[in-house]
N, C-alpha and C positions, 0 to 999 in steps of 0.2 A: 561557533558550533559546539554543543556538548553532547556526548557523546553518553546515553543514559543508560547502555543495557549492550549486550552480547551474549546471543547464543553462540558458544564454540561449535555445534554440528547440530544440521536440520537435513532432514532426507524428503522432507515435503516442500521444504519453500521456495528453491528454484528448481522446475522441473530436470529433472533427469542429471543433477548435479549433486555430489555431496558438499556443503557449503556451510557457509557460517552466518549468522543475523546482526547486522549492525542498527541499532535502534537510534536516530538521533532525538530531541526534544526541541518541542514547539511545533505548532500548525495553526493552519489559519482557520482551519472551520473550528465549528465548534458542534459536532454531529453530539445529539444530546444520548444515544445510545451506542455511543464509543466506549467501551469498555479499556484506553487506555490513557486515563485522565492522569497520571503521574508524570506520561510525556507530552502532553497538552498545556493544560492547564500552570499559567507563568507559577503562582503562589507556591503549586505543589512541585514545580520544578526547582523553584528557589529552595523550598526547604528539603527537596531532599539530596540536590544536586551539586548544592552548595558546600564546604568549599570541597577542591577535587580530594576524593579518599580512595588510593592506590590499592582497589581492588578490583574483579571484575563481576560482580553479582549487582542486581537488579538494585534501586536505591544509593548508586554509589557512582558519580560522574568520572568515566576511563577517560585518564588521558590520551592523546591521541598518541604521544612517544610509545606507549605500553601495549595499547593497540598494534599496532605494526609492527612492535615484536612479538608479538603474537603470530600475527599473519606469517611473518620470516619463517617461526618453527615451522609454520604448517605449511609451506609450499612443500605442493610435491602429494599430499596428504590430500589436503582439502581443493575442490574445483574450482568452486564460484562464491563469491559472496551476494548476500542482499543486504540493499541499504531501504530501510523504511522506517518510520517514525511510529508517533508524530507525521510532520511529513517534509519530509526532505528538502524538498526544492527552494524552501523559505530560504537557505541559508545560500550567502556569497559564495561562500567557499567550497561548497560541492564537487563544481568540475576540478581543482587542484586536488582536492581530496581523494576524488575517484581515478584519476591521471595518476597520484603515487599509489594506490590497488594496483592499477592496472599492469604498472610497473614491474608490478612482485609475479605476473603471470595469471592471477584471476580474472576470469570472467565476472563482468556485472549483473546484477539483476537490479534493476530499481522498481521499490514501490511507489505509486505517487496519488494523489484524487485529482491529478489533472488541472489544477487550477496555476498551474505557470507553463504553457506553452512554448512561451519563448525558450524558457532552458532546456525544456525536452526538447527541442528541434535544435539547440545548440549542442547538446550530448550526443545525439544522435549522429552529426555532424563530423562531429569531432572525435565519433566513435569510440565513445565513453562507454556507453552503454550495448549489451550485448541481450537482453529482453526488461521488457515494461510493462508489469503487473499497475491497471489505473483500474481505479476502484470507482465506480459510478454509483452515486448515493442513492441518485432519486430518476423518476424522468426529469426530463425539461422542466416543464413547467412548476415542477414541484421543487427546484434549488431554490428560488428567489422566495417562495411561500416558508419552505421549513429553515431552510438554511442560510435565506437571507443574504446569499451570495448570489454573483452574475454568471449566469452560465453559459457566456459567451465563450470565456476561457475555458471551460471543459469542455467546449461545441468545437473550438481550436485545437484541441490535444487530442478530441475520438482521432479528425482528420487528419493530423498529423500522423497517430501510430497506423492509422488501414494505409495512407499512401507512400510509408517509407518502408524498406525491407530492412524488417529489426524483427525478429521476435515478440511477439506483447501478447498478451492476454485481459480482458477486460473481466470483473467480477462484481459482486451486486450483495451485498448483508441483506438478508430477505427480513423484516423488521414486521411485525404483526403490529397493529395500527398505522403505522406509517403506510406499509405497502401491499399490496395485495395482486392476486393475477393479470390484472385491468392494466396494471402502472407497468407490468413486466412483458407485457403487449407491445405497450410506449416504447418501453426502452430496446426491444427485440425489432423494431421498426426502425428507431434510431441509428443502433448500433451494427444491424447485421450484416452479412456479408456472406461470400462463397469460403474466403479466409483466417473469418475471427473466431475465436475462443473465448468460450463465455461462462461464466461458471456461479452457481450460486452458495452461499453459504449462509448457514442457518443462522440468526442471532444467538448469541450468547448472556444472557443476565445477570450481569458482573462487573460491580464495581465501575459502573459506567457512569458519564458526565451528570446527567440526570439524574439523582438515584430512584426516580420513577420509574424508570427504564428496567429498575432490577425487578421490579415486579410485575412484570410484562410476558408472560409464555413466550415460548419461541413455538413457530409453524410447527406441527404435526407432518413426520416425515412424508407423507402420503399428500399435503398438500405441496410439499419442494417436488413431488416427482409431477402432479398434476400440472405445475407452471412449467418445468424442467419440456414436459413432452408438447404442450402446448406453445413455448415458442422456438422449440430446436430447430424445427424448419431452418430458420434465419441464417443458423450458423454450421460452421464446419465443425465445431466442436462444443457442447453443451453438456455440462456434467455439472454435480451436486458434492459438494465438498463438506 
């Protein structure tokens, strides 16, 4: 597990908590309009990651001893942490990981894309986790087309976070050629419920896997609100981030 980045304080990334962002490296997709290819991408992780340098800014792998005395000072200070990547779940060592957090008194937030089930129902379980931010890239039928992955295990983790009582939230990067209102139909049919929380956010053109991608507009705020109102029906809560 290397540990690639730390925000000391974030007042948006776990609702209603003031927290801190633990960034780990590596993931399995390879989403081509990911803007954080430094914790992706193995090459760029090697060189910048490599060997560990005893600081805690972006570019510089924290060790984990230096981390948790971090966390130590801030009990008491800070609520929650979030762990997202990259994306988390790839690694063994997560549940021990987040077991000594929990330890120091923090609540969890985990980010994930959903593509390891089994460990979300084992945190869950094991009450690791206190909410679960899963980022849904595409509909159905458009994982295996773009992203070349099986979306049986994302179809396993929607039903795990609706029929367990955790906190989660599902969210959607609204991507101009990838996606459009059609596809955000799909997924509002998929995913909805009288329960779920669903949020959209606009793409950002930066420094992403592709660097096509940087050259891509993002949606015209007035087309987020025309998806936003057309599939809210579905859910309990649908908002634009």
């Amino acid at each position: 597990m290397i540990i690639g980045g730390l925000q000391k304080l974030t007042l948006i990334d776990y609702p209603g908590k003031l927290a801190a962002t633990v960034f780990f490296t590596g993931c399995n997709f390879r989403c081509p309009w990911c803007y954080s290819s430094e914790l992706v991408l193995p090459e760029k992780i090697k060189e910048q990651f490599y060997p560990v340098r005893k600081n805690f800014s972006n570019g510089a792998r924290i060790p984990e001893k230096e981390l948790f005395s971090f966390l130590k000072e801030r009990q008491g200070l800070l609520e929650g942490i979030v762990i997202c990547g990259g994306e988390p779940t790839i690694n063994r060592g997560l549940p021990k990981f987040i077991k000594k957090v929990k330890e120091l008194g923090y609540a969890v937030k985990l980010d994930t894309n959903g593509s390891n089930p089994k460990i979300l129902k084992k945190l869950i379980k094991n009450e690791l986790v206190d909410y679960i931010a899963m980022d849904l890239k595409l509909p159905k039928e458009k994982y295996s087309k773009i992203l070349k992955v099986d979306v049986n295990n994302i179809e396993k983790s929607v039903e795990i976070l609706k029929k367990n009582k955790i906190d989660y939230e599902f969210r959607t990067t609204v991507v101009q050629t990838i996606l459009d209102k059609k596809d955000f139909l799909k997924i509002a049919k998929w995913i909805g419920g009288p329960k779920v929380k669903y949020y959209l956010q606009n793409f950002r053109p930066e420094k992403t896997l592709d660097p096509k991608f940087e050259k891509i507009k993002p949606y015209p705020d007035k087309y987020l609100v025309a998806i936003q109102k057309a599939i809210s029906p579905f859910f309990e809560v649908c908002k634009i981030r």
